[in-house]
VOTINU-518001 format. One line per field, with one value per residue (C-alpha): residue in three letters; chain; x, y, z. Coordinates in pm, whole numbers. Example, Ala and Ser with C-alpha at 12.3 -4.5 7.8 and 13.67 -1.06 7.14 Angstrom:
# VOTINU-518001
residu <- c(ala	ser)
chaine <- c(A	A)
east <- c(1230	1367)
north <- c(-450	-106)
up <- c(780	714)
***
This chain:
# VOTINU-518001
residu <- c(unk	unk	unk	unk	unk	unk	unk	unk	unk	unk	unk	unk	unk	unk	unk	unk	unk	unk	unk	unk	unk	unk	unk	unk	unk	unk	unk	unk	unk	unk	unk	unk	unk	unk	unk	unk	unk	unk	unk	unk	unk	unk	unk	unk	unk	unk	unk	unk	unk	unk	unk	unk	unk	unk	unk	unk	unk	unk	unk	unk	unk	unk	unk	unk	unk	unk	unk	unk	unk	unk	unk	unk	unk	unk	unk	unk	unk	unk	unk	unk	unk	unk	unk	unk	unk	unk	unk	unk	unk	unk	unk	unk	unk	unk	unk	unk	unk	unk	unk	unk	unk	unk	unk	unk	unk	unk	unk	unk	unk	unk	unk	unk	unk	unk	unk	unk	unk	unk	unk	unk	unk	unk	unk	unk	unk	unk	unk	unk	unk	unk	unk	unk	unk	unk	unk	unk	unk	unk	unk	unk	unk	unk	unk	unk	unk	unk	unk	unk	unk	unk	unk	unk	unk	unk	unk	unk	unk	unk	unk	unk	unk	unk	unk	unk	unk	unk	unk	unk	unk	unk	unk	unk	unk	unk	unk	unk	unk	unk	unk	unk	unk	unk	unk	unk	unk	unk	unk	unk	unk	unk	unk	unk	unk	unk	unk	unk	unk	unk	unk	unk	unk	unk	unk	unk	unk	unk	unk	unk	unk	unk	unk	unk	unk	unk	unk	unk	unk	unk	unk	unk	unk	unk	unk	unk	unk	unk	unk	unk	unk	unk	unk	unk	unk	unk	unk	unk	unk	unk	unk	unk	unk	unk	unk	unk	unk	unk	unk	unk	unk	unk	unk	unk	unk	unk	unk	unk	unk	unk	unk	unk	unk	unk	unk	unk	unk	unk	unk	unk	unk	unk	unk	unk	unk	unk	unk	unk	unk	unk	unk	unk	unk	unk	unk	unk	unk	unk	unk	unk	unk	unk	unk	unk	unk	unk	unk	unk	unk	unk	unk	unk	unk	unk	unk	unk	unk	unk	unk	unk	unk	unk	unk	unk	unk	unk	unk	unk	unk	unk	unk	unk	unk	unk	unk	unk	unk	unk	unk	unk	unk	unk	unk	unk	unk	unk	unk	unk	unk	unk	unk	unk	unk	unk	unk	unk	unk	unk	unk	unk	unk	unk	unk	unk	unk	unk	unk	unk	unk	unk	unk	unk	unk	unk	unk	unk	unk	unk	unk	unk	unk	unk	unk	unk	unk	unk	unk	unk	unk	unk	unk	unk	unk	unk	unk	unk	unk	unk	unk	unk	unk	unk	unk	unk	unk	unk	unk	unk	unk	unk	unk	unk	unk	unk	unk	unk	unk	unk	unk	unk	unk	unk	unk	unk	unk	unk	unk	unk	unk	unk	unk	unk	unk	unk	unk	unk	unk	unk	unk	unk	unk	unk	unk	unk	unk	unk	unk	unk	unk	unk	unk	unk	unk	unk	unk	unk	unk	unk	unk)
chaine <- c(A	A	A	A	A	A	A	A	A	A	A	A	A	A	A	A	A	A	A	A	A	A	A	A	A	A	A	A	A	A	A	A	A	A	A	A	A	A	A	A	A	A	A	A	A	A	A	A	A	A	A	A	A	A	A	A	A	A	A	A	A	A	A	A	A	A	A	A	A	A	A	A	A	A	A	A	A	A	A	A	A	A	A	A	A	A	A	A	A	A	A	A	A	A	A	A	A	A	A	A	A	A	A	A	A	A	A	A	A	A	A	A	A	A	A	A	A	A	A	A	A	A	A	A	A	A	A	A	A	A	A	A	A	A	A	A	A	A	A	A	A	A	A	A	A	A	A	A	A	A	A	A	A	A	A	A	A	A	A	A	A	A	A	A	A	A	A	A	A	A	A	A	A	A	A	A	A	A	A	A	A	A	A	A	A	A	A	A	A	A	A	A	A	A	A	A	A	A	A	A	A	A	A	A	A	A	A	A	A	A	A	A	A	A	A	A	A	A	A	A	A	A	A	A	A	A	A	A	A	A	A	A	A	A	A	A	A	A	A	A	A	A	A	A	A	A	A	A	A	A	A	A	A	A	A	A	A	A	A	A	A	A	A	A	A	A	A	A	A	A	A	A	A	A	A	A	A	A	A	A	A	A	A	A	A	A	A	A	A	A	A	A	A	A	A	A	A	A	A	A	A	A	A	A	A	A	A	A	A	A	A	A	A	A	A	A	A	A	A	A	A	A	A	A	A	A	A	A	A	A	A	A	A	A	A	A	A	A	A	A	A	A	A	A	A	A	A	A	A	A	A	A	A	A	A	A	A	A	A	A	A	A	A	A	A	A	A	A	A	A	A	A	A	A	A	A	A	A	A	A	A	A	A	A	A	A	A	A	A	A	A	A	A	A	A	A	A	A	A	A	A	A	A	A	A	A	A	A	A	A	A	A	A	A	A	A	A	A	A	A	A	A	A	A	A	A	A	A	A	A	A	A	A	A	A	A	A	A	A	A	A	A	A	A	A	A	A)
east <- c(0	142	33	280	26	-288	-620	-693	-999	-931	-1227	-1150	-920	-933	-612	-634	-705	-374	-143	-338	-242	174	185	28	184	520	480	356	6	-225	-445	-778	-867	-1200	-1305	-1579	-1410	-1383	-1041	-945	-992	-726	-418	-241	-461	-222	80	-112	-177	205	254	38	-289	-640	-816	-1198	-1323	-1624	-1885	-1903	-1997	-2214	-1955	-1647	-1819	-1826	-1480	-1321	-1046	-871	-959	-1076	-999	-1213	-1204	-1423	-1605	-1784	-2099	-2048	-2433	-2416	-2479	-2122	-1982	-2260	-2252	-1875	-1958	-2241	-1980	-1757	-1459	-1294	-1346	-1061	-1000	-682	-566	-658	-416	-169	-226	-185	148	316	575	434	434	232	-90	-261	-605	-878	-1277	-1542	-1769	-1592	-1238	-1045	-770	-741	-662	-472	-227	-188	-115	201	313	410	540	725	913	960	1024	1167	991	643	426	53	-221	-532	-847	-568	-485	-215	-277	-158	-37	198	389	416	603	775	943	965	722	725	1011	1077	897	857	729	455	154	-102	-430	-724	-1018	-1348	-1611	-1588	-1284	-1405	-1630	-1425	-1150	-1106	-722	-666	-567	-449	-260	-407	-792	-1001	-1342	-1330	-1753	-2066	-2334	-2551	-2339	-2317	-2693	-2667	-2430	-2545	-2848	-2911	-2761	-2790	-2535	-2358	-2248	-2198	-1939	-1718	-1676	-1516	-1203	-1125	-1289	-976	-833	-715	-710	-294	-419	-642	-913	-948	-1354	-1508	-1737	-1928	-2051	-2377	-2417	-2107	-2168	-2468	-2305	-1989	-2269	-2413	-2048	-1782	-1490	-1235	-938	-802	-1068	-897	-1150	-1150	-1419	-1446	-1739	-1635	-1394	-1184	-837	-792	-976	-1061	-998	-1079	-855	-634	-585	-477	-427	-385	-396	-69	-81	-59	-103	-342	-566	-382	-104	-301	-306	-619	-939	-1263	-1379	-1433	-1103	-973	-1129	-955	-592	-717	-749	-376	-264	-347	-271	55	113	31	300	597	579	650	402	622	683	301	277	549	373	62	186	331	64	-169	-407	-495	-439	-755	-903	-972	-574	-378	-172	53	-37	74	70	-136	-418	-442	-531	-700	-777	-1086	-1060	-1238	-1553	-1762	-2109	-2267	-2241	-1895	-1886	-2110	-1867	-1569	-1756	-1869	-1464	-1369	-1443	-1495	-1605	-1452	-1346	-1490	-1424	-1719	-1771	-1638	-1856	-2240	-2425	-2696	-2709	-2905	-2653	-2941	-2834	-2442	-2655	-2809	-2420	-2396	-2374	-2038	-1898	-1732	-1711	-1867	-1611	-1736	-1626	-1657	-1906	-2158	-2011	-2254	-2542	-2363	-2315	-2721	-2825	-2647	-2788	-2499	-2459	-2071	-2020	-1782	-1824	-1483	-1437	-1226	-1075	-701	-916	-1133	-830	-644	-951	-963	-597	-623	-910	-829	-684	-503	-677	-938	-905	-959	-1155	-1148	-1392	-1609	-1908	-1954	-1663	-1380	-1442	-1503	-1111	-967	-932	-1019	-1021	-650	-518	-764	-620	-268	-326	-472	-193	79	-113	-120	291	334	223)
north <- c(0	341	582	863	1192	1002	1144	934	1008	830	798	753	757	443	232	103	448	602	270	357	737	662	424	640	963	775	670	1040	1038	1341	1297	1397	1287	1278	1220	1242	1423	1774	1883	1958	1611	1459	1451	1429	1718	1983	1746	1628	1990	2076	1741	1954	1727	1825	1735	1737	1696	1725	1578	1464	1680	1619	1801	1550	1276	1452	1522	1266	1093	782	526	581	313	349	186	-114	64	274	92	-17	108	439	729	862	493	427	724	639	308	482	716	392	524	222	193	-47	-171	-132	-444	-451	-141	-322	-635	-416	-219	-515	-744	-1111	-1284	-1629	-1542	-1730	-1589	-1682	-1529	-1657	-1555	-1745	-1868	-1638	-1503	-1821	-1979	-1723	-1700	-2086	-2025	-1765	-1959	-2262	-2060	-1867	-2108	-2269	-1981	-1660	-1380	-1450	-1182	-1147	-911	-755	-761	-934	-563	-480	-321	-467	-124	-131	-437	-359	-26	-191	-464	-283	-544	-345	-431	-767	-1063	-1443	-1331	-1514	-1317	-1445	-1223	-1227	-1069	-989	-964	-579	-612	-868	-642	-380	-659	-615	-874	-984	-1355	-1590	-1901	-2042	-1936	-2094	-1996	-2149	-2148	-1907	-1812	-1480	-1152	-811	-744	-420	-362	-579	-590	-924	-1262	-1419	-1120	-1146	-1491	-1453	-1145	-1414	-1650	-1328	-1478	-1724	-1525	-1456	-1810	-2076	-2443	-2376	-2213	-2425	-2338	-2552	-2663	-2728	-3039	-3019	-2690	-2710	-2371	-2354	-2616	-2475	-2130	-2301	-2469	-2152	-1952	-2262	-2199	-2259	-2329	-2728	-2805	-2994	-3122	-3102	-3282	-3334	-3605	-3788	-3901	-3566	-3489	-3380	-3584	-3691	-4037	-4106	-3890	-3826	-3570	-3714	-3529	-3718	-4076	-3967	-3880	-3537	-3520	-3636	-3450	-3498	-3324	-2996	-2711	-2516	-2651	-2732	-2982	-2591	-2544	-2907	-2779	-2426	-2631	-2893	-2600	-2449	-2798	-2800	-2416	-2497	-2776	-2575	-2339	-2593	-2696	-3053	-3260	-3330	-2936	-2881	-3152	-2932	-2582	-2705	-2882	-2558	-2339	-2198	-1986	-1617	-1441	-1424	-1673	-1987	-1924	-2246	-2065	-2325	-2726	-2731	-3081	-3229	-2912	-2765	-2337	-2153	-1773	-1678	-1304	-1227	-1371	-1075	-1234	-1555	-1696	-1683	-1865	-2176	-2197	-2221	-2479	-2671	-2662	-2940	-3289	-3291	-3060	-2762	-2579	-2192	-1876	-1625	-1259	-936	-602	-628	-585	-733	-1021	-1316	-1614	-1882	-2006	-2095	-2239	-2503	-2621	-2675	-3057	-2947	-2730	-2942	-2610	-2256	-2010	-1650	-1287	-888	-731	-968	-1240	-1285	-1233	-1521	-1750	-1726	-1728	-2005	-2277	-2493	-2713	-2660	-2279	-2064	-1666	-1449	-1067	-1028	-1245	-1303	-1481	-1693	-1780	-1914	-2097	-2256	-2368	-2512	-2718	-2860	-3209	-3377	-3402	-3105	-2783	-2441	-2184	-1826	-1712	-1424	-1411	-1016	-705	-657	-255	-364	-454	-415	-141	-420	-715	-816	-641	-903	-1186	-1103	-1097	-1457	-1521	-1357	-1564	-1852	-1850	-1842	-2147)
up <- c(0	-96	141	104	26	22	235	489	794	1106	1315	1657	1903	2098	2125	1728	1626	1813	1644	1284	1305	1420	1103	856	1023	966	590	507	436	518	809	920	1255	1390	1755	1992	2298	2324	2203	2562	2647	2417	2554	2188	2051	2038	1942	1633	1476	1538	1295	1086	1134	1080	1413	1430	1796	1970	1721	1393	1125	816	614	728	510	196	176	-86	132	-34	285	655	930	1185	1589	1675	1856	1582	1503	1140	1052	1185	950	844	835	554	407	327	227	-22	-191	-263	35	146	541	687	1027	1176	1152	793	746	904	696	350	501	594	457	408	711	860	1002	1268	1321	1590	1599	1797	2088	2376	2457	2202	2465	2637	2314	2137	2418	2459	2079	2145	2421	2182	1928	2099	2293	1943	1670	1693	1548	1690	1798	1935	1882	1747	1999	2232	2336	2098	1781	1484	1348	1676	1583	1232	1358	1640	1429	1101	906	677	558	746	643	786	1102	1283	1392	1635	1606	1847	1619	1724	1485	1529	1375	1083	957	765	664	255	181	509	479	755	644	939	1084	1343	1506	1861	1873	1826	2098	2131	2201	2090	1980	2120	1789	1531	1350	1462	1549	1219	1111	1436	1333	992	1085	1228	881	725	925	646	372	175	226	-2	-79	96	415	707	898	1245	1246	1594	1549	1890	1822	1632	1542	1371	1170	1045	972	795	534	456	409	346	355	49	269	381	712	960	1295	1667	1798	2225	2128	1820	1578	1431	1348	1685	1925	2310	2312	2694	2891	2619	2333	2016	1660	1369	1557	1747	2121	2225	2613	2889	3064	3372	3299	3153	3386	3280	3353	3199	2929	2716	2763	2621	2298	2297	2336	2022	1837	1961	1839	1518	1458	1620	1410	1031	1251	1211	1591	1642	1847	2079	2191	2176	2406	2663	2597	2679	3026	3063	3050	3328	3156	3113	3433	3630	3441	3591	3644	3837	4102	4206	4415	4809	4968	4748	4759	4368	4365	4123	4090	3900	4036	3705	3774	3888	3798	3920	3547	3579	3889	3782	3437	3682	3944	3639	3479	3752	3791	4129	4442	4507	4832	4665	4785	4695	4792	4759	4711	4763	4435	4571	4308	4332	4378	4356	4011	4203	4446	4248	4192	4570	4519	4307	4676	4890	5149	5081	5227	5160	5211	5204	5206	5038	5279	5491	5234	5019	5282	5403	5057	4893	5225	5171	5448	5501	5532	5641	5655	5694	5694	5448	5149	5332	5614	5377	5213	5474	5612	5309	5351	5667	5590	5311	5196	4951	4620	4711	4502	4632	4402	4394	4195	4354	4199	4239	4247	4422	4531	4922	4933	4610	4323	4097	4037	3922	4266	4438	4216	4297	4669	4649	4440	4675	4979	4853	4728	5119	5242)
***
């Protein structure tokens, strides 16, 4: 892409928008930048007119669309169907992500590229782990938190090639894709989200297939047979690139053969010796194998980067084992949902510490897990709420989380598992919630 002198609008000043304007500022192009916030409320207002930027704050104004710019990448977070996005669209302006922009800029390099509604961090980092350990040159990004424009800059891919990217992408970020092409794609599974942005959930789902859209009988796309609605969306948009299967239930290319994980009819690793937890999460590491694999990883260093790995911090995270007693820190689960999804991850009871702030939430759908809670230790401010309301028979109610955790410790035996996973905010003790999951984390190193 030749952007030296071209007119480019970009629309918003989120984290993508900031990475899109250093990479087009650098390769010369002439920038109009649009934002919501006043112009006293961007920090970088007065730094991009001295780089001799046009800066529209505050609004946007019917007159900005009619201008004839050569592209405009735009932030996620710009609904797609509002006004000035289709009236672009209706005067034939290409409107580009800013991955997308990264994707024309750079240098060819091997894409691995994950979608889907849940289990897209969790799998994308199990992804970088292995790679990295393996490769050099591997780096990780998109809806991940890093802007693809940032590592394009940051390791000159524009004019380095060979490089292996690892992309999170959420559907926000599908929709404005016009050449992006992943050698290797993968949507871990589809269930109802965002309908507060899209239209509705039939176009919700069919926002994610745009992943493997520009794909080719030499790139792969990982299927996930146990998830029905996928199947049905893959029929209606199939895609052109080699399938290979992961399948939890039946016979795939990567398969659960009792309590072990095979790909290709050669072992991979038994469950026993994976850290993160959850019969959701087996499928998130069959699809790292087999992305891992079209990556040049041998089976045998999968196999080690996936005993290896304990998860997204936060996130059903395994802390450590102490005489025989296994940890995990769920900090992030601030809702009851989350709670039952990490009860429901283990095979057997769990030792789980709930509480924290008092939202006043109704805990009765964790209470109809209490047959899956060997002991109900709870906390904070909801505490004592939690512990009436849940009328498990083997409660304990402490003041504060360092108490509940070290209540939990001295009950416990060999072969139990202690759960943090709050089930409501961490504001009574905490500034958030990763402060609260590094002081269960920071306890627990100590015994």
């Amino acid at each position: 892409m030749e952007l030296k002198g071209k007119k480019v609008l970009v629309l918003g000043l989120g984290k993508s928008g900031k990475a899109a304007i250093r990479l087009l500022a650098y390769f010369g192009a002439k920038l109009t930048i649009n934002d919501g916030h006043k112009a006293e409320d961007i920090p970088e207002y007065q730094d991009y007119l001295d780089q001799g930027f046009e800066v529209v704050a505050g609004g946007q104004p019917e007159e900005l669309f009619e201008i004839d710019f050569d592209f405009v990448v735009k932030v996620p977070g710009i609904n797609y169907h509002a006004p000035c996005i289709l009236r672009l669209k209706e005067r034939g302006i290409p409107v580009y992500t800013e991955i997308e922009l990264g994707y024309q800029v750079a240098q060819p390099q091997h894409y691995v590229a994950v979608t889907g509604t849940n289990g897209k961090t969790t799998t994308v980092s199990l992804i970088y782990e292995i790679l990295k350990a393996n490769k050099d040159h591997v780096y990780i990004g998109g809806n991940y938190g890093i802007p693809y424009c940032d590592i394009v800059m940051d390791h000159k891919l524009y004019e380095n090639a060979g490089a292996t990217i690892v992309l999170e992408m959420s559907n926000f970020q599908l929709l404005d894709i016009a050449t992006f092409h992943p050698q290797v794609a993968a949507v871990t599974n589809l269930t109802p989200d965002h309908l507060d942005y899209m239209d509705s959930l039939d176009e919700y789902y069919a926002s994610k297939m745009r992943i493997y859209e520009n794909c080719d009988e030499h790139d792969t796309f990982i299927r996930n047979e146990d998830d029905e609605t996928l199947s049905c969306y893959l029929a209606k948009y199939p895609p052109k690139a080699n399938v290979e299967t992961l399948s939890t239930k039946q016979g795939a290319n990567c398969e659960l053969k009792g309590s072990t994980i095979y790909y290709n009819d050669e072992k991979v690793i038994d469950r026993k010796d994976i850290k993160i937890v959850g019969m959701h999460n087996v499928q998130n590491i069959m699809l790292a194998i087999i992305a891992c694999a079209h990556s040049g990883v041998s089976i045998e260093n999968i196999a080690k980067g996936i005993s290896e790995f304990k998860g997204v911090e936060h996130r059903l995270e395994y802390v450590r084992e102490v005489n025989g007693v296994k940890y995990y820190n769920d900090s992030k689960g601030t809702n009851t949902d989350a709670a039952v999804i990490a009860i429901k991850a283990f095979d057997t009871p769990v030792i789980l510490l709930m509480g924290g702030h008092e939202k006043n939430l109704d805990v009765a759908d964790v209470a109809k897990y209490n047959d899956r809670i060997k002991t109900l230790i709870t906390f904070g401010e909801a505490g004592a709420r939690f512990g009436h309301d849940m009328h498990h028979p083997h409660t304990y109610v402490c003041e504060h989380m360092k108490d509940a955790v070290l209540k939990a410790h001295e009950i416990a035996q060999p072969g139990d598992i202690v759960l943090l996973s709050p089930s409501t905010s961490s504001f009574d003790e905490f500034n958030n919630m990763a402060e609260r999951g590094n002081a269960f984390k920071d306890l627990v190193k100590t015994f």
